[in-house]
C-alpha positions in Angstrom: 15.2 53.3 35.2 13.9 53.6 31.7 16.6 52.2 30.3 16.6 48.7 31.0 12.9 48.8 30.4 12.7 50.0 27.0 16.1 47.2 26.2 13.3 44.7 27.7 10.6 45.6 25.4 13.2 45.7 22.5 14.3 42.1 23.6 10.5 41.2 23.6 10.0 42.4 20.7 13.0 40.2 19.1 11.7 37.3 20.5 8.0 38.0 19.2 9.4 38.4 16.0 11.7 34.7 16.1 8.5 32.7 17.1 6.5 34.3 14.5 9.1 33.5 12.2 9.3 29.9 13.4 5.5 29.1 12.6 4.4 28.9 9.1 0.8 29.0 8.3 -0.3 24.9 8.1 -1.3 25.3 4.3 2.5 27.2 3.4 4.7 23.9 5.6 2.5 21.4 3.9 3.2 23.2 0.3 7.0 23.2 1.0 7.5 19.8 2.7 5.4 18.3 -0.4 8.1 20.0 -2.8 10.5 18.8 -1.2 11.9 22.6 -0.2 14.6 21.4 2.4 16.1 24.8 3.0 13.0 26.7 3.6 11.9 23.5 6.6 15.5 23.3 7.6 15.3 27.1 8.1 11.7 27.0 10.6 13.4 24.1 12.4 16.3 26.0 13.2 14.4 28.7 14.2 12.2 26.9 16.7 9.5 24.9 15.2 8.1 22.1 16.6 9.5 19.1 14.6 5.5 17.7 15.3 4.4 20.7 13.4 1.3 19.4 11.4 0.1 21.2 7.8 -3.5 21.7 6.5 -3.4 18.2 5.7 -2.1 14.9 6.2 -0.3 15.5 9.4 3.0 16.2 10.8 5.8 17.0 8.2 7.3 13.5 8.7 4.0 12.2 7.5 3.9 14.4 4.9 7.6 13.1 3.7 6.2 9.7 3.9 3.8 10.6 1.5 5.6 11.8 -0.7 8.8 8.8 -0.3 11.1 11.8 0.1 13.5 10.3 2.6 16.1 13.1 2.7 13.0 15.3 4.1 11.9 12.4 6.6 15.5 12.2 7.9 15.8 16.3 8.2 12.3 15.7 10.6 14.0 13.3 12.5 17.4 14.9 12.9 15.3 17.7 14.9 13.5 15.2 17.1 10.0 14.5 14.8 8.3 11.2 16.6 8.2 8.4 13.6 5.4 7.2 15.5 3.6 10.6 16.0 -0.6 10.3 15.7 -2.6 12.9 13.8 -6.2 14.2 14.3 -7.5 11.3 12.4 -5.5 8.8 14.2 -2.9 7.8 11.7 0.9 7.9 11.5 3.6 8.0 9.2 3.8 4.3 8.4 0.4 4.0 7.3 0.8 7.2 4.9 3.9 5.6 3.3 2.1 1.9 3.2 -1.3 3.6 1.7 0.7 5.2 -1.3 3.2 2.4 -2.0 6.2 4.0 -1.0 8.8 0.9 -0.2 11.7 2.9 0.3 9.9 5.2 3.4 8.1 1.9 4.6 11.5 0.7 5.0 13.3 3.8 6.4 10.2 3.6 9.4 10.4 0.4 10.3 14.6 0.8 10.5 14.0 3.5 13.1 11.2 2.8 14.9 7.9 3.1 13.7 5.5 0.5 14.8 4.0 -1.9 12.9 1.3 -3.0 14.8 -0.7 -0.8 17.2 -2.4 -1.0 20.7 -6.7 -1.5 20.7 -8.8 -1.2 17.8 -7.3 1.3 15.7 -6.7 1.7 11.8 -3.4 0.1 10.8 -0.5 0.3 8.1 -1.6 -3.3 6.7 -5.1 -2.0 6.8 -3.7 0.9 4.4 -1.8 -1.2 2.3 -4.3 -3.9 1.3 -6.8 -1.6 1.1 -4.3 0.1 -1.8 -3.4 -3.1 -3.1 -0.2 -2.9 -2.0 0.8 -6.5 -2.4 4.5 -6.2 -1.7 3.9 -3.7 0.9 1.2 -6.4 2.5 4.0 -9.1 2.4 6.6 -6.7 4.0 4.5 -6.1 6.7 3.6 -9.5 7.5 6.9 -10.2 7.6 7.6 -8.0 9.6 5.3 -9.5 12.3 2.4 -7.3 11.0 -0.8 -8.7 12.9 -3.1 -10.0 10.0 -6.4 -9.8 12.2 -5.7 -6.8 13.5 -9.0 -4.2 14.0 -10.2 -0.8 13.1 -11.6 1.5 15.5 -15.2 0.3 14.0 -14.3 -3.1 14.2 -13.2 -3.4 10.6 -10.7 -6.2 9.9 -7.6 -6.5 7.1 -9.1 -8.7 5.6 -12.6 -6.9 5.2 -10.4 -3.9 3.1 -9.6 -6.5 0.4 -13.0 -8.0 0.2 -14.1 -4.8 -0.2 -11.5 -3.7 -2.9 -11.8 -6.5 -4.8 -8.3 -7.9 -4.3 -8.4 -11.7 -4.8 -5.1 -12.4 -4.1 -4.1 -10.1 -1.1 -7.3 -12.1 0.2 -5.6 -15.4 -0.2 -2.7 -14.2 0.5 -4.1 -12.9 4.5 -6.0 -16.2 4.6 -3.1 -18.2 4.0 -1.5 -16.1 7.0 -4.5 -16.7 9.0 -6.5 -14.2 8.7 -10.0 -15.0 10.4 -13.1 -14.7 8.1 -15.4 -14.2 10.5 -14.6 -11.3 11.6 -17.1 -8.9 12.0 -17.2 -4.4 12.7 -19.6 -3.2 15.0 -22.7 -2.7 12.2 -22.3 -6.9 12.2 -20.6 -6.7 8.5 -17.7 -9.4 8.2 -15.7 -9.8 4.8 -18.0 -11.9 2.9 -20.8 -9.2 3.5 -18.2 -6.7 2.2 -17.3 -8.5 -0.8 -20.9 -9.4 -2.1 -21.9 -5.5 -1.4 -19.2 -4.5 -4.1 -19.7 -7.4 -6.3 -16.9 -9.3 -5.9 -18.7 -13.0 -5.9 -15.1 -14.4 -6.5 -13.4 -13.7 -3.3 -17.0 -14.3 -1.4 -16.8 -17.8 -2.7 -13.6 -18.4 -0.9 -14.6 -16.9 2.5 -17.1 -20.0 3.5 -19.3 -22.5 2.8 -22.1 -22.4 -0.2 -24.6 -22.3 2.6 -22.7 -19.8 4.3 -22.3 -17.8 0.7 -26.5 -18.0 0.2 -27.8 -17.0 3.2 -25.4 -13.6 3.5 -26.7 -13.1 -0.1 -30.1 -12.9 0.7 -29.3 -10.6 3.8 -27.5 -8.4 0.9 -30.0 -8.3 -1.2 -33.1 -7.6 1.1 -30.5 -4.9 3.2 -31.3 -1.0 2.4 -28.6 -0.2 -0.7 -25.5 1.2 1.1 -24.1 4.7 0.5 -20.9 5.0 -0.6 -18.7 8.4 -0.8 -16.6 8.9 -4.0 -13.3 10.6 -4.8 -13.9 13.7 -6.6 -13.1 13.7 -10.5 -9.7 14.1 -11.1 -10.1 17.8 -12.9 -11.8 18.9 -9.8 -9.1 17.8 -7.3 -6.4 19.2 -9.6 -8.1 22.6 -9.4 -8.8 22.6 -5.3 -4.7 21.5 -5.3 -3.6 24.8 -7.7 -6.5 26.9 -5.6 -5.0 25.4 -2.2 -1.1 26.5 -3.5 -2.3 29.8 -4.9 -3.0 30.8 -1.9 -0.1 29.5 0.1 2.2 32.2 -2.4 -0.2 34.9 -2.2 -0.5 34.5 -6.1 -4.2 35.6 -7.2 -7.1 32.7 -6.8 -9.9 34.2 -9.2 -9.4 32.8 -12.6 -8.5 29.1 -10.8 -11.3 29.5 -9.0 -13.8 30.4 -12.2 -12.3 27.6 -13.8 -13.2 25.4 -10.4 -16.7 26.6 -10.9 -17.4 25.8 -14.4 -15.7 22.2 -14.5 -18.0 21.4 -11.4 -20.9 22.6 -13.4 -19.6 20.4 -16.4 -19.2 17.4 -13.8 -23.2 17.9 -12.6 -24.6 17.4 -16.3 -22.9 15.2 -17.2 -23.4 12.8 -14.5 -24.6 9.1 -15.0 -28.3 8.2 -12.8 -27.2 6.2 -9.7 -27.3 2.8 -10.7 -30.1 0.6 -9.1 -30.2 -1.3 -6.2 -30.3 -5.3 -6.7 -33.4 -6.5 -6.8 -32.7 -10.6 -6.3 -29.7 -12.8 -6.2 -28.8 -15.2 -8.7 -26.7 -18.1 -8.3 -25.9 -20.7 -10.4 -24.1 -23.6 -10.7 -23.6 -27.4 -11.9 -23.7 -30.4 -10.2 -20.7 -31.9 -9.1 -18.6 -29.4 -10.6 -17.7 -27.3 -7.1 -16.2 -23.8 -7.8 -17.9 -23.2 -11.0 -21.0 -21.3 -9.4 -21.6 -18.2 -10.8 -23.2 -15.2 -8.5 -25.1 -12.2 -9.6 -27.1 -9.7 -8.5 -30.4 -8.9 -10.5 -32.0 -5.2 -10.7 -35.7 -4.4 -11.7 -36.0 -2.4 -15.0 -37.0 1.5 -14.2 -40.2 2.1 -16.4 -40.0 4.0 -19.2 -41.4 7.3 -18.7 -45.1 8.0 -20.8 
């Protein structure tokens, strides 16, 4: 009788083994799908992984091929059953990745096998990505493609509210031409002209309604609370977290990145710029009977000088 039950626990311990094999850490699959390592993914495929398998960032490793353009890696996902149209934790898919940095060739290679351009509800979508990155052939593609030019984020954020924000005269055109709705507003009553008078952009506000319309969301931006806007960390710095980050996925040694991570962020915090000020009043000027020549700015109050 003890036979067959130590050839079970042997068995067991065989098949222990094969799923542990099969599951990278997240941090070591994202590392190798971003290289481009098809043997190694081919290899935990094979072996069992789920094709849905998602990294330390970005998502599943067909989202992580889109990212990168790398078709041949997007095509060795699929061939083991990866959904084109799978949803990360954030709510995004592969399309939107691909759309967000410019990368035709996988926008293409989704759309041919099935990803979906538009999405059901209020949810953040690939023309969303692509305007926002000023994507303009991208933005065209998509529309083409019957990409829905009003469509909503989950806050209630339109298409055309990501290129009055960004500054990006012509994709605005370009969506109101297509009928994109200007009106439009997200759930903290914002609508694109807001947007684009926030970030300065008095050019593209011009062109979202009337000069009545243009004053009297002016004066709301000027008399609003300043808003609070996040910002990208310097270029050094993110270089440094991405060495740290693949350090770590080889089991190479993370102290001297890590020192040097320490003293650039030092170097960032002195030599910082003061937040600039909020506006204190609106300017607008123009002359008469000459429409489309006004000129919009904002106005700040000098800080005193200190004694």
């Amino acid at each position: 009788m003890l036979r067959p039950v130590r050839i079970l626990l042997v068995v067991l311990c065989f098949a222990a083994t094969a799923v542990h094999a099969a599951t990278p850490d997240p941090v070591r699959f994202a590392v190798h799908v971003e290289a481009g390592d098809l043997a190694t993914v081919e290899a935990w495929l094979r072996e069992g992984l789920n094709p849905d398998f998602e990294g330390d960032r970005i998502g599943s490793g067909l989202m992580i091929a889109a990212w990168e353009g790398n078709i041949a890696m997007m095509e060795l996902f699929l061939r083991y059953g990866a959904d084109v149209n799978y949803v990360n934790a954030h709510g995004e898919q592969a399309l939107m990745h691909a759309a967000w940095k410019g990368q035709r060739a996988a926008v293409e290679w989704l759309l041919a096998h099935g990803a979906q351009v538009n999405r059901a509800g209020d949810e953040w979508s690939a023309l969303h990505y692509a305007v926002f990155a000023g994507h303009e052939d991208l933005v065209r593609l998509l529309l083409e493609r019957g990409a829905d030019v009003n469509a909503r984020a989950p806050n209630g954020s339109s298409v055309l509210m990501m290129a009055a924000r960004e500054g990006h005269a012509s994709l605005a055109e370009l969506l109101l031409a297509h009928g994109a709705d200007p009106g439009l507003r997200n759930m903290y009553g914002d609508d694109a002209m807001t947007w684009a008078l926030r970030r300065g952009h008095a050019g593209i506000a011009r062109t979202l309604g009337s000069a009545e319309r243009l004053a009297e969301t002016a004066r709301a931006v000027v008399e609003a609370p300043p808003p609070v806007y996040s910002e990208p960390a310097p270029r050094p710095l993110a270089e440094l977290v991405e060495a740290l980050r693949r350090a770590r996925a080889e089991g190479r040694p993370t102290a001297e990145v890590l020192e040097r991570y320490e003293a650039t962020l030092q170097a960032y915090r002195q030599a910082r710029p003061a937040p600039a000020q909020p506006p204190a009043a609106l300017e607008i000027t123009g002359r008469r009977h000459k429409p489309g020549e006004e000129r919009v700015q904002f106005l700040t109050r000098p800080q005193p000088s200190m004694p």
